[in-house]
MIDOSE-1310 file (N, C-alpha, C; in nm, 2 decimals, decimal comma, always signed):
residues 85
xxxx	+3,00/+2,74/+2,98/+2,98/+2,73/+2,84/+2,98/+2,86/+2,77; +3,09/+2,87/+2,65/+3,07/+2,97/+2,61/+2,93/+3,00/+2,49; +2,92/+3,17/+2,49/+2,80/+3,15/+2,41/+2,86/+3,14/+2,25; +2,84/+3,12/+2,13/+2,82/+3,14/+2,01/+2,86/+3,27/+1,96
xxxx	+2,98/+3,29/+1,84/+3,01/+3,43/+1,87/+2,84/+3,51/+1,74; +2,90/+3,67/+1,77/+2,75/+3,76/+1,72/+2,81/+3,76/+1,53; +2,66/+3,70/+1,48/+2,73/+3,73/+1,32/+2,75/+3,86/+1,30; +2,77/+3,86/+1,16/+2,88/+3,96/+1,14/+2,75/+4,08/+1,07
xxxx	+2,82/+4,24/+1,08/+2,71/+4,35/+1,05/+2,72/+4,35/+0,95; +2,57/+4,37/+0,91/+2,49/+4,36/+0,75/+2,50/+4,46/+0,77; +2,53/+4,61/+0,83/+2,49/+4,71/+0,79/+2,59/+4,81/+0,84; +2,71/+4,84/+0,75/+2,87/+4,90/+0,81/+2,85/+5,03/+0,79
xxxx	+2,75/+5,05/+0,71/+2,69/+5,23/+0,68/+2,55/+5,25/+0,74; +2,57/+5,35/+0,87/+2,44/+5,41/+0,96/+2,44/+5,54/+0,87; +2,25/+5,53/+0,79/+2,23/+5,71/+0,75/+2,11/+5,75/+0,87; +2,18/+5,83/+0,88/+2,05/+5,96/+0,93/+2,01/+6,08/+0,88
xxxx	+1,88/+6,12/+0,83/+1,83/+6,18/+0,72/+1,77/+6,31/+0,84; +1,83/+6,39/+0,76/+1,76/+6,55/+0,87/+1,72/+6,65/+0,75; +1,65/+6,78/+0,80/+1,59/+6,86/+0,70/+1,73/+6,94/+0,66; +1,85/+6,95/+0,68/+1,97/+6,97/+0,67/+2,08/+6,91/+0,58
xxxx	+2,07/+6,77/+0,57/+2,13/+6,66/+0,53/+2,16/+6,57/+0,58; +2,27/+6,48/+0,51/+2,26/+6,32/+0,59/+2,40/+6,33/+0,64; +2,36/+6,26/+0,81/+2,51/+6,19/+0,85/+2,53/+6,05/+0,87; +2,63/+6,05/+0,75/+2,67/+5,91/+0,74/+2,75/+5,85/+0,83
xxxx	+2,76/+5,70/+0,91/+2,85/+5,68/+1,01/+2,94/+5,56/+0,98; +3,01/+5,53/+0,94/+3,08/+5,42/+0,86/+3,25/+5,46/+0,96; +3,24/+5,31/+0,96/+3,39/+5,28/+1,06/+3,42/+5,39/+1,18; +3,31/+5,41/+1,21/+3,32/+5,44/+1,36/+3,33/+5,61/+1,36
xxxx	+3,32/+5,63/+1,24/+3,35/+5,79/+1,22/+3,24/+5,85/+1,17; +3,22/+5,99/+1,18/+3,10/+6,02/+1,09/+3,11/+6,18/+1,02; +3,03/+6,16/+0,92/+3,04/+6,28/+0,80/+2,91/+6,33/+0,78; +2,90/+6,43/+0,73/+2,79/+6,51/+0,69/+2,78/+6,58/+0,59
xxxx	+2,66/+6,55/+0,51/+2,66/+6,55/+0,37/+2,51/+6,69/+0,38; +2,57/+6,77/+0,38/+2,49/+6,88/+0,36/+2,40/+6,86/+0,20; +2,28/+6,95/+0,22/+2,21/+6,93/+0,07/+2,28/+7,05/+0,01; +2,30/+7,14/+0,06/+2,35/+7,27/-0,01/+2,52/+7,21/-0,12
xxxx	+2,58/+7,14/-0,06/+2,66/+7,09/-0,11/+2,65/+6,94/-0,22; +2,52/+6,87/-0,13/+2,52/+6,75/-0,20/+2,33/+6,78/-0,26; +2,31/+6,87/-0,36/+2,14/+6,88/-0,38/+2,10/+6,74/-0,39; +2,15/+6,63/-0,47/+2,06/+6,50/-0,56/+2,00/+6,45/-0,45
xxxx	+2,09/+6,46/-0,30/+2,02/+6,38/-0,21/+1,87/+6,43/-0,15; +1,88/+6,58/-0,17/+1,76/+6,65/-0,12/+1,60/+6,63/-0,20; +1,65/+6,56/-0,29/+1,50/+6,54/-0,43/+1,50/+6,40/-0,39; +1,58/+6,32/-0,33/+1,58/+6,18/-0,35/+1,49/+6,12/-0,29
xxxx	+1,47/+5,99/-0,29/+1,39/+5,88/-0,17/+1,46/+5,82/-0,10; +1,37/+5,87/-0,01/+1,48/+5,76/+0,11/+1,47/+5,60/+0,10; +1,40/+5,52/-0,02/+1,50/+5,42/-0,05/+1,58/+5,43/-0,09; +1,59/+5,52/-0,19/+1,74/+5,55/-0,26/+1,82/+5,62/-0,20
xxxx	+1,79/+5,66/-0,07/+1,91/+5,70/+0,02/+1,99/+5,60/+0,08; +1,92/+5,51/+0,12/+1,93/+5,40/+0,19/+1,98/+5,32/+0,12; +1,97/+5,28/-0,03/+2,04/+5,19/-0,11/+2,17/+5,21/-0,15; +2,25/+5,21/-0,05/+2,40/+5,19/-0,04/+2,45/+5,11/-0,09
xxxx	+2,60/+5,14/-0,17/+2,68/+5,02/-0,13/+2,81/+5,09/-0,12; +2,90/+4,98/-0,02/+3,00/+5,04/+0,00/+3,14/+4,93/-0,04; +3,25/+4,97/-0,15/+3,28/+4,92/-0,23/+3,45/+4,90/-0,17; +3,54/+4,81/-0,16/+3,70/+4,87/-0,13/+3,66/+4,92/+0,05
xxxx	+3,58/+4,94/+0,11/+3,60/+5,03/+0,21/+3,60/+5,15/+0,25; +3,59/+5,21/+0,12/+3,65/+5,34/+0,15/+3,57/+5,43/-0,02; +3,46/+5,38/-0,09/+3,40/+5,37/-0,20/+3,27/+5,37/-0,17; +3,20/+5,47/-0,16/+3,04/+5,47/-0,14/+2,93/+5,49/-0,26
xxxx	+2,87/+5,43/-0,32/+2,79/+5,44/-0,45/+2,61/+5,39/-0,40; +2,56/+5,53/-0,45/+2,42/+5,49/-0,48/+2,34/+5,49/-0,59; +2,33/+5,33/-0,62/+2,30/+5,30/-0,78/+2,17/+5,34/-0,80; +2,04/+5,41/-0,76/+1,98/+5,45/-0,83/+2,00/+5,61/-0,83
xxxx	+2,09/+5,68/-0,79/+2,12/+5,82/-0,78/+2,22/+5,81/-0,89; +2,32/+5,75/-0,93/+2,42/+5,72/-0,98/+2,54/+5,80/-0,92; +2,54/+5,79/-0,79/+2,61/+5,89/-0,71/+2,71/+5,80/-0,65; +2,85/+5,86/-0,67/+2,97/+5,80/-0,65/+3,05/+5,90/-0,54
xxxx	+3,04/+5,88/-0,43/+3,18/+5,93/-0,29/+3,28/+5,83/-0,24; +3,35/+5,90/-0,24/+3,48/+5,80/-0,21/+3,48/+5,89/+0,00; +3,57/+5,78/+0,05/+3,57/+5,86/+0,22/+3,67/+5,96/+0,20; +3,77/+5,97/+0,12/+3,85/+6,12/+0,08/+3,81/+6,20/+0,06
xxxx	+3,72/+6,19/+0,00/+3,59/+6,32/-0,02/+3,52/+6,35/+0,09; +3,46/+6,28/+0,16/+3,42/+6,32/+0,31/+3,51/+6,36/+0,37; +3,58/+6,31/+0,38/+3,72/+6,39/+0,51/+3,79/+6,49/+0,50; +3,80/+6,51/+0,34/+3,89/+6,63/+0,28/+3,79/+6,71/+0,18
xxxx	+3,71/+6,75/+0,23/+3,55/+6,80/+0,07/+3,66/+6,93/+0,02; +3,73/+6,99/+0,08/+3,78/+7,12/+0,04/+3,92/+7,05/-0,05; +3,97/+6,94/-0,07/+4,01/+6,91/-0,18/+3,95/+6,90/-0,27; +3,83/+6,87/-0,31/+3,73/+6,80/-0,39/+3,66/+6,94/-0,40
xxxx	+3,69/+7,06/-0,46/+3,65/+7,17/-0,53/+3,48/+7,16/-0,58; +3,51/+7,04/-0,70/+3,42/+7,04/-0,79/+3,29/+6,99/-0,72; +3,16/+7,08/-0,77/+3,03/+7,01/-0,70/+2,93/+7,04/-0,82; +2,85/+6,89/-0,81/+2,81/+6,87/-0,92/+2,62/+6,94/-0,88
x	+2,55/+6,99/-0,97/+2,43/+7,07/-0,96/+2,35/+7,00/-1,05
């Protein structure tokens, strides 16, 4: 008898929060979101860290930060010049 297959993951974005910054792990890959680079996350709550959503796939938004990353931006930050203070 086979078993029942496993539902599907509620949760496609793993954060881990360090005194450093966060590494986010989405599709099997993982990024690192320094505070020096990323300050809003460093003042924030970690509900509001945790309050993800991830949009398209490839579209990361935290609606009470009003903080918008796309995965281009993680993968390529040194395209993405501009950093917001």
């Amino acid at each position: 008898m086979k078993s029942a297959a496993l539902g599907k993951d509620t949760s496609p974005i793993e954060i881990t929060i360090t005194q450093f910054g966060l590494w986010l792990c989405l599709n099997d890959e993982e990024y690192f979101l320094s505070y020096t680079d990323h300050p809003f996350f460093k003042v924030a709550t970690i509900n509001d860290i945790y309050n993800i959503e991830l949009h398209h796939k490839e579209h990361l938004y935290w609606p009470k930060l009003d903080v918008d990353l796309s995965v281009s931006i993680l993968k390529n930050p040194h395209h993405f010049p501009l950093i917001a203070h």
